[in-house]
N, C-alpha and C positions, 0 to 999 in steps of 0.2 A: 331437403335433408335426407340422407340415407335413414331407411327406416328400421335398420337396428338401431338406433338413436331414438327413433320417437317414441318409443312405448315404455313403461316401465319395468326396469329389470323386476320389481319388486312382487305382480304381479304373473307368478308362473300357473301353469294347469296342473302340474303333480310333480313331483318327489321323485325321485329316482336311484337307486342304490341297487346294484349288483356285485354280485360276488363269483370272481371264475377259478377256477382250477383247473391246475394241469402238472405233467411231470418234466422232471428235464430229463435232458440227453448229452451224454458225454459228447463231447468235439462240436456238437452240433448248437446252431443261433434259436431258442425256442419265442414264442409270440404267442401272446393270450390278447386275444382280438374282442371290442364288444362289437355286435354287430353294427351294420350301417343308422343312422339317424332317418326317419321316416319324411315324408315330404311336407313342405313346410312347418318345419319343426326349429327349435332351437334349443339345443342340451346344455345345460353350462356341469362341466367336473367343477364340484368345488375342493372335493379332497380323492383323494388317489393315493393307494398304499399296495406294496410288491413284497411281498415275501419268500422266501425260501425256506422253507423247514427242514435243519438236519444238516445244512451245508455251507459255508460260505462262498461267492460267484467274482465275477470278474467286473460284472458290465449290467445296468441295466439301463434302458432307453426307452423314455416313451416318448408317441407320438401322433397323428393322426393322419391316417390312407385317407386319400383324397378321392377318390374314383380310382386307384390306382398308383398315387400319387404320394409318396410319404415325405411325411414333416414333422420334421423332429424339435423337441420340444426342450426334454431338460436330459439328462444324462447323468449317470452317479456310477463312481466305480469303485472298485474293490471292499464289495459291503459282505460283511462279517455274516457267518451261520444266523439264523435269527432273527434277523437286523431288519428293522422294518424302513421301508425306502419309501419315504415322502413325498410328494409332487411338493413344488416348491410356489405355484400360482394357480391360477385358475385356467379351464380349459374349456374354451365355447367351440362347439360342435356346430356344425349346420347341414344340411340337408344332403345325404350322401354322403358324410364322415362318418369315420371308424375311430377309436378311439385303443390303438394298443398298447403295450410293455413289451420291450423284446431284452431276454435275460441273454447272457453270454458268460459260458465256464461254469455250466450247472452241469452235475455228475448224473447217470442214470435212476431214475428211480424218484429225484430229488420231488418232495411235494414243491409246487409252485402255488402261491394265492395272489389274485388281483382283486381290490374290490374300490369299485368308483359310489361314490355318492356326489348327486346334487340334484337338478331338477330340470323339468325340461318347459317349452315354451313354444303352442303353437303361435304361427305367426298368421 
C-alpha cells in the first residue's frame, strides 16, 4: 500500500501558519509564493485566505509549482474590494511544492495578504 495511506493523518510534527504580503501591479499577473516543502515532509493547507485591501480584482488562482510545474487548484473571479477569497478544500503539499495565489486586475499599490494555515508531517 502506498504509504501516504499508512500513517495517520491525525498524528502531525507541528502546526503551521504563515502570513505573506505583497502589492499589486496594474496590467500586470502578481503571485505570493510560500516557499518549497523540505524533504520528506508533508504539509497539508487546511484553510487559505487572499486578500486585497482597498480594491476590488478580476482573478484569483491558486495553486501548486511542482519543480516548475503549476497545478492549479481552485479559481474565483471577480471578488469585490475587501472580499476575503476562501480555498474551498484542503491542499497536501509534498516534497518540493510550493504552494501559491496569483491575483489578476489588482491596481498599483494595491495591499495584497495571503495567509495558509495547517500542519505539516515528516515522513
Amino acid at each position: 500500500m502506498d504509504k501516504l495511506y499508512t500513517y495517520s493523518f491525525d498524528r502531525f510534527s507541528q502546526l503551521y501558519r504563515r502570513t505573506l504580503r505583497g502589492l499589486g501591479v496594474t496590467g500586470e499577473l502578481v503571485r505570493l509564493k510560500l516557499g518549497p516543502i523540505g524533504s520528506k515532509n508533508l504539509r497539508v493547507l487546511t484553510h487559505v485566505t487572499v486578500e486585497n485591501l482597498g480594491h476590488g480584482y478580476d482573478k484569483c488562482r491558486l495553486g501548486i509549482d511542482a519543480r516548475g510545474v503549476d497545478h492549479y487548484l481552485d479559481e474565483l473571479q471577480t471578488i469585490a474590494a475587501n472580499e476575503l477569497a476562501v480555498s474551498r478544500s484542503d491542499v497536501l503539499l509534498f516534497e518540493g511544492d510550493s504552494f501559491f495565489a496569483e491575483l489578476t486586475g489588482t491596481t498599483n499599490d494595491d495591499v495584497l495578504i495571503m495567509t495558509a494555515i495547517g500542519w505539516t508531517k515528516d515522513l
